[in-house]
Biopython code that builds the backbone (N, CA, C, O; Angstrom):
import numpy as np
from Bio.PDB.StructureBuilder import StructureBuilder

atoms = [
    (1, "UNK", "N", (20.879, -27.830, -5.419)),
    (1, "UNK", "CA", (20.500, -26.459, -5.681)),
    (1, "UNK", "C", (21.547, -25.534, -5.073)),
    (1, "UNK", "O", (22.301, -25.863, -4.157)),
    (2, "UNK", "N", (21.526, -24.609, -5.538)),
    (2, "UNK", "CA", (22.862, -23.345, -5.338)),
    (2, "UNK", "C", (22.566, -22.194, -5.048)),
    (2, "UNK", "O", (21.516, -21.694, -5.453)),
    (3, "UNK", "N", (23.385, -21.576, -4.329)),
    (3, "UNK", "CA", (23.057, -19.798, -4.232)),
    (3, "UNK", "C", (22.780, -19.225, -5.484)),
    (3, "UNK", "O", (22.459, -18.053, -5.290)),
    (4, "UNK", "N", (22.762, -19.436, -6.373)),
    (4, "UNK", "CA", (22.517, -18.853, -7.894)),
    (4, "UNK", "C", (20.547, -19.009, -7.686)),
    (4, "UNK", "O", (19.776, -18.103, -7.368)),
    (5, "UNK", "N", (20.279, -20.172, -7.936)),
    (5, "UNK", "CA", (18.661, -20.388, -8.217)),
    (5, "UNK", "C", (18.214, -19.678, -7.102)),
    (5, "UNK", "O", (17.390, -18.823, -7.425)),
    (6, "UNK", "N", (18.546, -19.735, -5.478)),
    (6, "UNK", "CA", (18.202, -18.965, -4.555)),
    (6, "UNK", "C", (17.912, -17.358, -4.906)),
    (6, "UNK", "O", (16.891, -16.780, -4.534)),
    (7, "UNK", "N", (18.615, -16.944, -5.419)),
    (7, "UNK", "CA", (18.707, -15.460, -5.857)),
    (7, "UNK", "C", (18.070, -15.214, -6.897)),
    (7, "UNK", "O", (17.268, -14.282, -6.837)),
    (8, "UNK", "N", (18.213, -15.946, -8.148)),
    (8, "UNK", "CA", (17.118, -16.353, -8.859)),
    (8, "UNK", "C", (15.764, -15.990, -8.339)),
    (8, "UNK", "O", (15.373, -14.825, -8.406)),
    (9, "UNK", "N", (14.934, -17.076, -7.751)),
    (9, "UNK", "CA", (13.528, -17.079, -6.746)),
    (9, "UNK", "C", (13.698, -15.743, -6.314)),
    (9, "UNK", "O", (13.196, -14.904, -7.062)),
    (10, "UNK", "N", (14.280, -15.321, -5.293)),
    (10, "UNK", "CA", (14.345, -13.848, -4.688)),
    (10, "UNK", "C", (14.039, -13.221, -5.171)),
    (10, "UNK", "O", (13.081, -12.538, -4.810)),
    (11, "UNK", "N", (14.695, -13.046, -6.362)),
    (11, "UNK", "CA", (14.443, -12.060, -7.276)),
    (11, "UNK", "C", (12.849, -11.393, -8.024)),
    (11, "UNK", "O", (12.192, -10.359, -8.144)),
    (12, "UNK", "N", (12.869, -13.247, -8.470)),
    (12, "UNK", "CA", (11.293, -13.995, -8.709)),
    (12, "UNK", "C", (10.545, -12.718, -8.138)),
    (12, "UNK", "O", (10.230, -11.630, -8.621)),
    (13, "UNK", "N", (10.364, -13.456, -6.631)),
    (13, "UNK", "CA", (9.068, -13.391, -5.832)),
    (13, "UNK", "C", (8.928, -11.748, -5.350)),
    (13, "UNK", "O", (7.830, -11.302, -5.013)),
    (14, "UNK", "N", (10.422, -10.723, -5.357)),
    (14, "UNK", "CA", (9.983, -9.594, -5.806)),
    (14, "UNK", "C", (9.475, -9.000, -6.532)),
    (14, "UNK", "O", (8.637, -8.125, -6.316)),
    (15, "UNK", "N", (9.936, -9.407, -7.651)),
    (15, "UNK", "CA", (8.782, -9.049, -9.107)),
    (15, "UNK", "C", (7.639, -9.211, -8.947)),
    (15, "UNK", "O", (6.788, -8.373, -9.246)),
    (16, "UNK", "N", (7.313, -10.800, -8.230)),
    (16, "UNK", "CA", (5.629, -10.921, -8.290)),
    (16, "UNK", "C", (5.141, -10.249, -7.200)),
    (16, "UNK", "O", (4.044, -9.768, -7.482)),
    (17, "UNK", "N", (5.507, -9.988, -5.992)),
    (17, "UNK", "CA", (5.024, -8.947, -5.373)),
    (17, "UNK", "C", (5.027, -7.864, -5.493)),
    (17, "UNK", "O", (4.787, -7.251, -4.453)),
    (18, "UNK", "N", (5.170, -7.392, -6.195)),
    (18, "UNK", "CA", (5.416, -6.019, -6.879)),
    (18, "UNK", "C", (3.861, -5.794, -7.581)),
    (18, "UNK", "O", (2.968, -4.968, -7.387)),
    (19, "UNK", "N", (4.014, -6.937, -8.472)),
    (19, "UNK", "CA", (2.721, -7.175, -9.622)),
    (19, "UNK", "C", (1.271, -7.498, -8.522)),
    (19, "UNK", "O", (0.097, -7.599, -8.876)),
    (20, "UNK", "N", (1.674, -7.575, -7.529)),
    (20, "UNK", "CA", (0.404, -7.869, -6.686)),
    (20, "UNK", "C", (0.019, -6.547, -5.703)),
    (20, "UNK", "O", (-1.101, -6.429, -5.206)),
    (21, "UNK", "N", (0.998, -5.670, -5.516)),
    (21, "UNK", "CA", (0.872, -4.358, -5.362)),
    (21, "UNK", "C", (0.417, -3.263, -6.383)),
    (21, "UNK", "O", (-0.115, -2.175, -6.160)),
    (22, "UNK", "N", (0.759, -3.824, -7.514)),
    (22, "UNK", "CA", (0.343, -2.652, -8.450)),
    (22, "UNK", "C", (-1.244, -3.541, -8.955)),
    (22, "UNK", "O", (-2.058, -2.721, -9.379)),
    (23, "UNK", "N", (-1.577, -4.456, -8.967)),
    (23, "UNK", "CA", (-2.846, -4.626, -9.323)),
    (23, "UNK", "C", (-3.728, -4.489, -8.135)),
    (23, "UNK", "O", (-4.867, -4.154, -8.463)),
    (24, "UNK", "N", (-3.548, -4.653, -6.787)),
    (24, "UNK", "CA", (-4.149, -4.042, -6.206)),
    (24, "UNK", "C", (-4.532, -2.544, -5.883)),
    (24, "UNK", "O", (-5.609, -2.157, -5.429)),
    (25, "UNK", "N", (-3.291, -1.685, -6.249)),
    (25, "UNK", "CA", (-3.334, -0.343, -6.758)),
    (25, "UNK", "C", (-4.823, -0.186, -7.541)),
    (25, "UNK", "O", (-5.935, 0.067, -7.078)),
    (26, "UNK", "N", (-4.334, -0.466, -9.043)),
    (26, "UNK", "CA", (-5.429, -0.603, -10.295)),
    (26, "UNK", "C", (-6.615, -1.155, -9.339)),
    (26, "UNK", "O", (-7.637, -0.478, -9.240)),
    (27, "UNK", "N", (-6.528, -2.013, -8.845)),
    (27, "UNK", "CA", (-8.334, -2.147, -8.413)),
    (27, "UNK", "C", (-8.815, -3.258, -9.679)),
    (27, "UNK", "O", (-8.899, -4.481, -9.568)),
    (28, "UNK", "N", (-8.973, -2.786, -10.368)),
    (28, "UNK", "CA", (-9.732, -3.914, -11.729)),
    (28, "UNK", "C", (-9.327, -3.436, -13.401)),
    (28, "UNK", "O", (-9.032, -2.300, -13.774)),
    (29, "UNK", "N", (-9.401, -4.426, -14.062)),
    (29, "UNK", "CA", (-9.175, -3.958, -15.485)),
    (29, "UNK", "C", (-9.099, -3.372, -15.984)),
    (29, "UNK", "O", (-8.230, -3.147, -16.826)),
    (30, "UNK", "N", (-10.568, -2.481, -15.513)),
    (30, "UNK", "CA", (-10.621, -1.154, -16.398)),
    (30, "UNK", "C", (-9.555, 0.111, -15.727)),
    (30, "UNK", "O", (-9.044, 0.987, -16.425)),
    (31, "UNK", "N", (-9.429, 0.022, -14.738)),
    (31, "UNK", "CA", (-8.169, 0.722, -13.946)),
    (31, "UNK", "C", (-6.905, 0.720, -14.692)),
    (31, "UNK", "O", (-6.149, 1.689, -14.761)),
    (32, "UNK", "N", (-6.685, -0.626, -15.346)),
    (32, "UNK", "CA", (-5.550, -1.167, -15.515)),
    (32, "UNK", "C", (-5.175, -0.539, -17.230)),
    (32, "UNK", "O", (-4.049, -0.346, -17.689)),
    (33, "UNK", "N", (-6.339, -0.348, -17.841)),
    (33, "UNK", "CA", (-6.611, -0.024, -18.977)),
    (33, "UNK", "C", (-6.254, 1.519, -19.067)),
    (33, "UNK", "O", (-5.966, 2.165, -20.075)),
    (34, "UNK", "N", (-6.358, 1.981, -17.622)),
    (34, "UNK", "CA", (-6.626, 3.606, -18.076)),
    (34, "UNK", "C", (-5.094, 4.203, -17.151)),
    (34, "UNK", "O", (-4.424, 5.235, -17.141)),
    (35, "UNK", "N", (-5.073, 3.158, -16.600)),
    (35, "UNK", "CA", (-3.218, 3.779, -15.773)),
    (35, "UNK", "C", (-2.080, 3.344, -16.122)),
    (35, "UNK", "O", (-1.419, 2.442, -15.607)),
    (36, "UNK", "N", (-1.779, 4.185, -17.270)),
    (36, "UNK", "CA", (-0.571, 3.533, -18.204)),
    (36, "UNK", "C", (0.767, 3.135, -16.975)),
    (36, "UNK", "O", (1.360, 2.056, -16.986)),
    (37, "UNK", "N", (1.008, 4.096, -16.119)),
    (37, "UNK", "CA", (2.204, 3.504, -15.391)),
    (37, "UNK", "C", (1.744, 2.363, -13.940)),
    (37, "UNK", "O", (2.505, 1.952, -13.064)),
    (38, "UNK", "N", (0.464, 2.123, -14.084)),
    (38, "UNK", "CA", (0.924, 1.092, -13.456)),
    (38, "UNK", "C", (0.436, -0.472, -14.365)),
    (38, "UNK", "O", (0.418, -1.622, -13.926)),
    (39, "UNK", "N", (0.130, -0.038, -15.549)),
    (39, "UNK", "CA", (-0.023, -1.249, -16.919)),
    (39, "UNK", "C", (1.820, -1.619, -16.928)),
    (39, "UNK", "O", (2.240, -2.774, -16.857)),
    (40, "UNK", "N", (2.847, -0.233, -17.041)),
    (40, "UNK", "CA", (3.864, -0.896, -17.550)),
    (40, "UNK", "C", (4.533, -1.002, -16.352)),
    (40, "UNK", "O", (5.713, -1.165, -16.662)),
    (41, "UNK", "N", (4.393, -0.998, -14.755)),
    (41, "UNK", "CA", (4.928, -1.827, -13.713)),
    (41, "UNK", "C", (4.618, -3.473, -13.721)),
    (41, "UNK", "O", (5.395, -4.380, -13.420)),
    (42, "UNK", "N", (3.125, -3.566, -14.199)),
    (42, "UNK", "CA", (2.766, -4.719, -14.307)),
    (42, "UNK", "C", (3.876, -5.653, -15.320)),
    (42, "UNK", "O", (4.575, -6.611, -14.990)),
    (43, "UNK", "N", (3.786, -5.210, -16.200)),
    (43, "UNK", "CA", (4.150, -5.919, -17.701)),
    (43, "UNK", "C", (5.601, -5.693, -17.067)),
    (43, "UNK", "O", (5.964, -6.657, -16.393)),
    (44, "UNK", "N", (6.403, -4.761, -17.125)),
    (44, "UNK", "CA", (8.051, -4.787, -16.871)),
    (44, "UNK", "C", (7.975, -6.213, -15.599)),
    (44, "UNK", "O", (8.665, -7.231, -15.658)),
    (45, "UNK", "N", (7.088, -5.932, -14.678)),
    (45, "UNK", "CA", (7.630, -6.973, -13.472)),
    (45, "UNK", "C", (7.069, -8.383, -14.408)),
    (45, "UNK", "O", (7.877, -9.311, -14.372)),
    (46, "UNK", "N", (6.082, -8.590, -15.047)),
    (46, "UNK", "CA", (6.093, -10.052, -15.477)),
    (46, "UNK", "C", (7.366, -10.308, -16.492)),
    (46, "UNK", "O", (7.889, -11.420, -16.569)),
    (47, "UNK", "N", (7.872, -9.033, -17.362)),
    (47, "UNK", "CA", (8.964, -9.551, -18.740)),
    (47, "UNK", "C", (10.710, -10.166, -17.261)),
    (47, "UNK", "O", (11.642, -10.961, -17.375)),
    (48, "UNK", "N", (10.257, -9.228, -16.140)),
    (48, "UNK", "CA", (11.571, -10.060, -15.513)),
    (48, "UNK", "C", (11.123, -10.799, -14.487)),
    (48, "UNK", "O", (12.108, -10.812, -13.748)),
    (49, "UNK", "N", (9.925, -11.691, -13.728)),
    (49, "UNK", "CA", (10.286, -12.598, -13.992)),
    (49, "UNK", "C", (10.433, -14.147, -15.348)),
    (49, "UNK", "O", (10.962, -15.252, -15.226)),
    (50, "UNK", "N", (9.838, -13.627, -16.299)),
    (50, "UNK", "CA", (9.817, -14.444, -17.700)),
    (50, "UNK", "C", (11.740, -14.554, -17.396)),
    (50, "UNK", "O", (12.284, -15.593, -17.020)),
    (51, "UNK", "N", (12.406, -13.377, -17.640)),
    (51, "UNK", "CA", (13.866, -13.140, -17.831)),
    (51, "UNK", "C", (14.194, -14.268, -16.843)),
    (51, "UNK", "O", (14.746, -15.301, -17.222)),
    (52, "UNK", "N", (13.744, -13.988, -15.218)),
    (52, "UNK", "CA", (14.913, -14.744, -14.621)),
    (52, "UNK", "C", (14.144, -15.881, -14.458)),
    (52, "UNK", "O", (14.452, -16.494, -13.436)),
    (53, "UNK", "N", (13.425, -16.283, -14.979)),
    (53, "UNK", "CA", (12.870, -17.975, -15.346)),
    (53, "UNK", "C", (13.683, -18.654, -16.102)),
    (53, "UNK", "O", (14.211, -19.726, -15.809)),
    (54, "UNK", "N", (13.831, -17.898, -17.334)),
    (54, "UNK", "CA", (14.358, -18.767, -18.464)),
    (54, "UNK", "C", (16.248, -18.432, -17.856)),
    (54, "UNK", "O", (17.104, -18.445, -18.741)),
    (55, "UNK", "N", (16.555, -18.251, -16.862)),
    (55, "UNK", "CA", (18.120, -18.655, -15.828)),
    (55, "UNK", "C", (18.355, -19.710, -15.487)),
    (55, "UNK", "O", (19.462, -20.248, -15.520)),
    (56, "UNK", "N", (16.902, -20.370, -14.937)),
    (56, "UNK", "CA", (16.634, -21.361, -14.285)),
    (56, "UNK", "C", (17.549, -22.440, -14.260)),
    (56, "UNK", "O", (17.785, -22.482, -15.468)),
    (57, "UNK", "N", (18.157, -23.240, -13.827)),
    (57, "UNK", "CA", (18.555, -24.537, -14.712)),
    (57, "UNK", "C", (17.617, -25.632, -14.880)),
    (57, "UNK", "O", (16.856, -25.838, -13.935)),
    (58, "UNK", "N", (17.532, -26.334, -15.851)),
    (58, "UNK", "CA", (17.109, -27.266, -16.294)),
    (58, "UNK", "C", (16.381, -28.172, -15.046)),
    (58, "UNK", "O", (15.199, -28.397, -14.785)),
    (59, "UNK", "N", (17.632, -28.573, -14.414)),
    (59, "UNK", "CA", (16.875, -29.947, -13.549)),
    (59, "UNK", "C", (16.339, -29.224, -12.211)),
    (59, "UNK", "O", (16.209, -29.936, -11.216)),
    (60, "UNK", "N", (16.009, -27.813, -12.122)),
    (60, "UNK", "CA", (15.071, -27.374, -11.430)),
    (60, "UNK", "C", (14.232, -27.064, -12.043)),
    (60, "UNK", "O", (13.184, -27.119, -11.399)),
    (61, "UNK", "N", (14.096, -26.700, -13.136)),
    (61, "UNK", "CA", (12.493, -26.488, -13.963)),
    (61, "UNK", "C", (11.934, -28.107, -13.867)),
    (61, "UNK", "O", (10.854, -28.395, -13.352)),
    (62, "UNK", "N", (12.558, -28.769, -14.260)),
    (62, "UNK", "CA", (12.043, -30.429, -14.519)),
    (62, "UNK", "C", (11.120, -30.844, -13.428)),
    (62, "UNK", "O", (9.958, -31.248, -13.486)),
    (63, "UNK", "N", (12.308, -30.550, -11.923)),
    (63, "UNK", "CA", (12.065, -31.149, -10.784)),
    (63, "UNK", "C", (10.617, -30.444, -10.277)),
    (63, "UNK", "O", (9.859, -31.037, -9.509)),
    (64, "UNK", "N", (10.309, -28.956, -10.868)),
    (64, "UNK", "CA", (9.454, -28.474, -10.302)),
    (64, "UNK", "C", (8.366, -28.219, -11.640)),
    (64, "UNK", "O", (8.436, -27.015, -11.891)),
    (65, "UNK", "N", (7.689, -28.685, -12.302)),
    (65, "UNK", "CA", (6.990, -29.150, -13.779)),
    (65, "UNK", "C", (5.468, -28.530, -13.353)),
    (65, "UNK", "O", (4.747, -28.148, -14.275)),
    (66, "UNK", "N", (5.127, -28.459, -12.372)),
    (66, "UNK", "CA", (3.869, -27.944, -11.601)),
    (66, "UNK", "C", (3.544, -26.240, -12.139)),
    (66, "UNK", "O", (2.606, -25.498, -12.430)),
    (67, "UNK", "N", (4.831, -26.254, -12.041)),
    (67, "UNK", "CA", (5.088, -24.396, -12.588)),
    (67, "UNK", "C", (5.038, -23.853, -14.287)),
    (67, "UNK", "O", (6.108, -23.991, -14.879)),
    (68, "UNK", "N", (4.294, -23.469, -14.804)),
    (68, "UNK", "CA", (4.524, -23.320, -16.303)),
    (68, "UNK", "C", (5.762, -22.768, -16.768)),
    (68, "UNK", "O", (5.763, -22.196, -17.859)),
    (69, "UNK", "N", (6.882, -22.862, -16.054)),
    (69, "UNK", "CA", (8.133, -22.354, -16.771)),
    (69, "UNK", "C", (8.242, -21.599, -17.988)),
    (69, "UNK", "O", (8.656, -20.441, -18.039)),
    (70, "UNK", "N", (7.799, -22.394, -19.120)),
    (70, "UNK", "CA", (8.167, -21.917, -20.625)),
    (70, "UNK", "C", (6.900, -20.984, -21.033)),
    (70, "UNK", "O", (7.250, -20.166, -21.884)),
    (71, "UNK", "N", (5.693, -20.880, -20.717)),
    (71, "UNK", "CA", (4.789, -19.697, -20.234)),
    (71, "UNK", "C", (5.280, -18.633, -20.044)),
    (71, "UNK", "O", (5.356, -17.723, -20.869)),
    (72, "UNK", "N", (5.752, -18.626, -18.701)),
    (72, "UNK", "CA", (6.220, -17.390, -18.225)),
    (72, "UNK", "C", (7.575, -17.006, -19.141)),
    (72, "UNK", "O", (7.613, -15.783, -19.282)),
    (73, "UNK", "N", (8.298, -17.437, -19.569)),
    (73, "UNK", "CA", (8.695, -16.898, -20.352)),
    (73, "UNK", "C", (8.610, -16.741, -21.732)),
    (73, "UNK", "O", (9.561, -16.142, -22.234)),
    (74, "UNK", "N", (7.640, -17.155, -22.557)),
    (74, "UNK", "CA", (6.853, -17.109, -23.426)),
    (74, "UNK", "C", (5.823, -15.489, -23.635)),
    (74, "UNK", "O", (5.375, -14.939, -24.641)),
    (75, "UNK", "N", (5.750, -15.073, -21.871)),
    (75, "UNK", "CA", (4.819, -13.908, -21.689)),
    (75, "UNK", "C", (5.808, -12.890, -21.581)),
    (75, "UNK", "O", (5.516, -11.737, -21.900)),
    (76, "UNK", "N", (6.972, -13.187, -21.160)),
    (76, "UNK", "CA", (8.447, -12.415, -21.232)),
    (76, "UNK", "C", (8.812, -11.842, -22.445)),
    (76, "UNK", "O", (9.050, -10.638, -22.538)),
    (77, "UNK", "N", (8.882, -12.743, -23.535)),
    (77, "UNK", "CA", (8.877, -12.632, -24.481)),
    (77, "UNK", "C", (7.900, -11.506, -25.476)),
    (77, "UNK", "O", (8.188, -10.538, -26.181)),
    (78, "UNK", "N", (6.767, -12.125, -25.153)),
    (78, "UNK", "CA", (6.040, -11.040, -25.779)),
    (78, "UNK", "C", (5.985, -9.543, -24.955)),
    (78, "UNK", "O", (6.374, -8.518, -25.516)),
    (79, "UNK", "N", (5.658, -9.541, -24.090)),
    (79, "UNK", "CA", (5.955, -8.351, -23.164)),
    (79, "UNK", "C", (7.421, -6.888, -23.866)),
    (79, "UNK", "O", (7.410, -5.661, -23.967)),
    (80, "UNK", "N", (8.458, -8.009, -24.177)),
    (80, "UNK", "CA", (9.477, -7.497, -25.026)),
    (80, "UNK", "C", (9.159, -7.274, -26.184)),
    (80, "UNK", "O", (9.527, -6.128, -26.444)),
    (81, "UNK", "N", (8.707, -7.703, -26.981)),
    (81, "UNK", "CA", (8.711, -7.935, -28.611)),
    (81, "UNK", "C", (7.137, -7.256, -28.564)),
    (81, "UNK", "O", (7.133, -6.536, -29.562)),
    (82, "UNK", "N", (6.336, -7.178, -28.169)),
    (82, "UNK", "CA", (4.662, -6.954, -28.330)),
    (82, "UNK", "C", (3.896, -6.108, -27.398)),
    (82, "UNK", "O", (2.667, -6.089, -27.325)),
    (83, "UNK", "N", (4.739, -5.389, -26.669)),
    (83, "UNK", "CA", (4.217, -4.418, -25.498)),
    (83, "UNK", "C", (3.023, -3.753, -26.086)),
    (83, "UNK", "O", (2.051, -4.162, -25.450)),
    (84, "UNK", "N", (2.635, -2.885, -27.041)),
    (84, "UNK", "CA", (2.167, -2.633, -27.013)),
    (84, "UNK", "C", (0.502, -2.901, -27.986)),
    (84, "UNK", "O", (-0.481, -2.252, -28.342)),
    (85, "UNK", "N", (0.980, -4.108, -28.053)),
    (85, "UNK", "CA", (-0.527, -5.153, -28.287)),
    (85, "UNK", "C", (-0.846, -6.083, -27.150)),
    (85, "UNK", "O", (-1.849, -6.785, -27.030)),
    (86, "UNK", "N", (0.053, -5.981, -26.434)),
    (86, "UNK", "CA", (-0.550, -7.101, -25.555)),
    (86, "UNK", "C", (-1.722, -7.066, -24.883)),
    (86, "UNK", "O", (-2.163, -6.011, -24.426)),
    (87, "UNK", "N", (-2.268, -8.097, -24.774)),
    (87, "UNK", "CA", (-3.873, -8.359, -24.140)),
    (87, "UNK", "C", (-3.971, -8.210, -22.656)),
    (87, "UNK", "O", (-3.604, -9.122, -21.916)),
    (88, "UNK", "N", (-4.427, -7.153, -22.228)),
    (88, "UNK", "CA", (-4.410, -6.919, -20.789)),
    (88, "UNK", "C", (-5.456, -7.794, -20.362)),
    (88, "UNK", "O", (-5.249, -7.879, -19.151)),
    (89, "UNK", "N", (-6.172, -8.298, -20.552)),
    (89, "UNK", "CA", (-7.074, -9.272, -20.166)),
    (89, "UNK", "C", (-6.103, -10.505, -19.672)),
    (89, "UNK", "O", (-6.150, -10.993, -18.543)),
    (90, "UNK", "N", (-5.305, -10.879, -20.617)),
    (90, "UNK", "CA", (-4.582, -12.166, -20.207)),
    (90, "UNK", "C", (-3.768, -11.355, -18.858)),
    (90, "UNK", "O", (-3.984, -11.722, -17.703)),
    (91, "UNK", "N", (-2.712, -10.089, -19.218)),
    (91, "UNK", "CA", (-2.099, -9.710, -18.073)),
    (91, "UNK", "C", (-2.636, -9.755, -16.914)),
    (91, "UNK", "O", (-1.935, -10.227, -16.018)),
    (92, "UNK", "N", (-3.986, -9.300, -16.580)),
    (92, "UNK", "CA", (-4.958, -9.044, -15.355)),
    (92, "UNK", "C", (-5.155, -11.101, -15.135)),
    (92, "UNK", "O", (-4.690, -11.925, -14.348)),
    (93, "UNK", "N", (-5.688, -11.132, -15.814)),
    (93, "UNK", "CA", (-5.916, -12.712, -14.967)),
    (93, "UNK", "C", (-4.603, -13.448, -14.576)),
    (93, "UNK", "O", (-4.482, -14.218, -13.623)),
    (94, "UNK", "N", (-3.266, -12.953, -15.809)),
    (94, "UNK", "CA", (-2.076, -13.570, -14.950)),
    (94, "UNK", "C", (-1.633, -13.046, -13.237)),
    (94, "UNK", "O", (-1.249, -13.737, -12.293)),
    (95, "UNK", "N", (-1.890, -11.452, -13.338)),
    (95, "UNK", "CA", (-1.728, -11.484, -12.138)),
    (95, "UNK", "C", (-2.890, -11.520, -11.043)),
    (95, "UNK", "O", (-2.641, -10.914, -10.001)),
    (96, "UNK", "N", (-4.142, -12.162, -11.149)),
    (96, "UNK", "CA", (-4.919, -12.431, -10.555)),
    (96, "UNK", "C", (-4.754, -13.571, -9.911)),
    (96, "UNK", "O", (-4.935, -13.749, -8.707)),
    (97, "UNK", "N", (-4.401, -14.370, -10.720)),
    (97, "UNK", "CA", (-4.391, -16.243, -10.469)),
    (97, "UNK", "C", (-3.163, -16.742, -10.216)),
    (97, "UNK", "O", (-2.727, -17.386, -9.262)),
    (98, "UNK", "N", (-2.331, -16.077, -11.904)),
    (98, "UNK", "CA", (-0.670, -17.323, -11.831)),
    (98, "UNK", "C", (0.244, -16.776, -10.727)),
    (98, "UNK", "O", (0.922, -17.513, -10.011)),
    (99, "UNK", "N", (0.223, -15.476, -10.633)),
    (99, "UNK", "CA", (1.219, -14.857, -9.812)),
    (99, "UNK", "C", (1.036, -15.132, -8.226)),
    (99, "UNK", "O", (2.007, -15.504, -7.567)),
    (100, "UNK", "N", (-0.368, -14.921, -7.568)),
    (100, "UNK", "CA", (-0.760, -15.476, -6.100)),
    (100, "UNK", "C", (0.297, -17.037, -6.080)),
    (100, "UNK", "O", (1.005, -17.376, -5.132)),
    (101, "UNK", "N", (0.161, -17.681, -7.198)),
    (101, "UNK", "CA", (0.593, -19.245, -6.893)),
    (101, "UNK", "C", (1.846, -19.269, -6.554)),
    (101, "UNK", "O", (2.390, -19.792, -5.582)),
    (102, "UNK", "N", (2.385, -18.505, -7.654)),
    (102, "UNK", "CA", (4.211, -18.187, -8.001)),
    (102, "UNK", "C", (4.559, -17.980, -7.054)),
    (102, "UNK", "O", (5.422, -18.714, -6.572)),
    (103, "UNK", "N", (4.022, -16.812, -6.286)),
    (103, "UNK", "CA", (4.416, -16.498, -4.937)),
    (103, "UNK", "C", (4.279, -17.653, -3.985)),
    (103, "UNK", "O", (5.204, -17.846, -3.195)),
    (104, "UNK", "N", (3.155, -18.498, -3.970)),
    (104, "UNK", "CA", (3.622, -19.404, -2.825)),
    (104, "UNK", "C", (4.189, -20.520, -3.060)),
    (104, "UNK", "O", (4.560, -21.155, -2.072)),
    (105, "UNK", "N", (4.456, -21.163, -4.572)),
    (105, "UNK", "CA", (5.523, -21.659, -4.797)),
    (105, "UNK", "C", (6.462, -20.832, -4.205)),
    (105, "UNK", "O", (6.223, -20.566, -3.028)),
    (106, "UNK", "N", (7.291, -20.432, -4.603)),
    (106, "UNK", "CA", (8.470, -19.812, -4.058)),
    (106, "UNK", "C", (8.822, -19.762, -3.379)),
    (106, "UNK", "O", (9.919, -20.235, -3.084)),
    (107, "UNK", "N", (7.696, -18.816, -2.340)),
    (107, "UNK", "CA", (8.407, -19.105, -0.685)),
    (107, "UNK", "C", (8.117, -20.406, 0.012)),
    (107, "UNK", "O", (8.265, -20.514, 1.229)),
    (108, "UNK", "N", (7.731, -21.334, -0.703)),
    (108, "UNK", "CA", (7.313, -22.599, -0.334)),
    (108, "UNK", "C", (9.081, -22.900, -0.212)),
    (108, "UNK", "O", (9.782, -23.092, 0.782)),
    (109, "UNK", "N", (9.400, -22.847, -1.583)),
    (109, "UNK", "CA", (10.854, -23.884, -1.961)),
    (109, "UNK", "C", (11.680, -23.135, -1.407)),
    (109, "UNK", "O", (12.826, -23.585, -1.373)),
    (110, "UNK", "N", (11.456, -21.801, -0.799)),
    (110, "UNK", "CA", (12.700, -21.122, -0.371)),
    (110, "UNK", "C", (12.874, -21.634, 1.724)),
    (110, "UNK", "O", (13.901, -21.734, 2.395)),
    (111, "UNK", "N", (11.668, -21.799, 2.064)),
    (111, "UNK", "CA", (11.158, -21.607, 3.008)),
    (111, "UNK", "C", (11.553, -23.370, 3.340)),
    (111, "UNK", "O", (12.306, -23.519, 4.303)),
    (112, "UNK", "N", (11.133, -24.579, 2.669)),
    (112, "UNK", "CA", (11.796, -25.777, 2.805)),
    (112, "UNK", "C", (12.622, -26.164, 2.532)),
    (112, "UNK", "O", (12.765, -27.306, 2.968)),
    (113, "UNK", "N", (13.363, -25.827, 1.978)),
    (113, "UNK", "CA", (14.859, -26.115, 0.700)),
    (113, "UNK", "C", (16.167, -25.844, 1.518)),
    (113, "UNK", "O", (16.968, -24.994, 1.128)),
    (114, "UNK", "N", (16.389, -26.624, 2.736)),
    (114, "UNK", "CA", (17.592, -25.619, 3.498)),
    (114, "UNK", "C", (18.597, -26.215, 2.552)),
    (114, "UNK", "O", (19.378, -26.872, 3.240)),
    (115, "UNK", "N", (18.887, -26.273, 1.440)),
    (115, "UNK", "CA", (20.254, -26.809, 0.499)),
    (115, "UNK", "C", (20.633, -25.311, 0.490)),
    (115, "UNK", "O", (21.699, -24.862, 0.910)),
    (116, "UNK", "N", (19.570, -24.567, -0.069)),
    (116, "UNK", "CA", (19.620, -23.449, -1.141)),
    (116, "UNK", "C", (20.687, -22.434, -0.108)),
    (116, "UNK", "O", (20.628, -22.494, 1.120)),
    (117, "UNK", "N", (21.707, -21.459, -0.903)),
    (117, "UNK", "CA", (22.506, -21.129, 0.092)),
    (117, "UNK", "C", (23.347, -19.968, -0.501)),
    (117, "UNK", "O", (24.210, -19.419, 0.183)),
]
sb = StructureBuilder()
sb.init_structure("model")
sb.init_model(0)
sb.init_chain("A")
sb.init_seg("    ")
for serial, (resi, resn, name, xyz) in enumerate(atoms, 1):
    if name == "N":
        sb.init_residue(resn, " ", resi, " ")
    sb.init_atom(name, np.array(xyz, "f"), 0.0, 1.0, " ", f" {name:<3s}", serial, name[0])
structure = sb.get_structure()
C-alpha cells in the first residue's frame, strides 16, 4: 500500500464525517427532506466518496471485499447523473448505517496499516 490509497482513505473518512455532521444537523428524514442545503452536503459528500472509491486500486478493494466498493460508487454515480430523483430514504439509511462503518473501517486500516505512508 502507498501514500496515494492513504490520502485516498483521508480523504474518504472526511467526506464521511462530514455526512455524519450534517445528518446529525437534519436530526431525521423529514429534516432532511425539508433542508435542501444540508440534503446536497449529504449527497455531494457521498458522490466524493463514490469518486475517490472508484481510485482505489484493485488489490485493495479485493483485499478489503467486506466494504461494498462498487455500491458506493454505484451511489456516486447516481448522485451525479440522478440528483434530483434520488431516494432520500436510501440516502438517510446510508448515512445512518453504511457510513458509521466506513468510518471505522478506515480509521481501522489507517490506524493499523503502518505500510501506508
Amino acid at each position: 500500500m502507498n501514500g496515494r490509497v492513504k490520502s485516498i482513505l483521508e480523504h474518504m473518512l472526511e467526506d464521511a464525517k462530514d455526512i455524519i455532521v450534517f445528518s446529525q444537523t437534519a436530526g431525521s428524514l423529514k429534516e432532511l427532506r425539508k433542508n435542501s442545503l444540508i440534503k446536497k452536503g449529504v449527497v455531494m459528500s457521498l458522490l466524493n466518496i463514490g469518486e475517490l472509491a472508484s481510485k482505489l486500486p484493485n488489490e485493495f478493494t479485493d483485499k478489503h471485499a467486506q466494504i461494498p466498493w462498487h455500491s458506493l460508487v454505484g451511489m456516486r454515480n447516481f448522485a451525479a447523473h440522478g440528483y434530483h430523483i434520488m431516494n432520500l430514504e436510501i440516502v438517510w439509511d446510508t448515512a445512518q448505517t453504511s457510513i458509521p462503518e466506513l468510518i471505522d473501517f478506515i480509521e481501522k486500516v489507517l490506524k493499523e496499516d503502518d505500510t501506508l505512508s
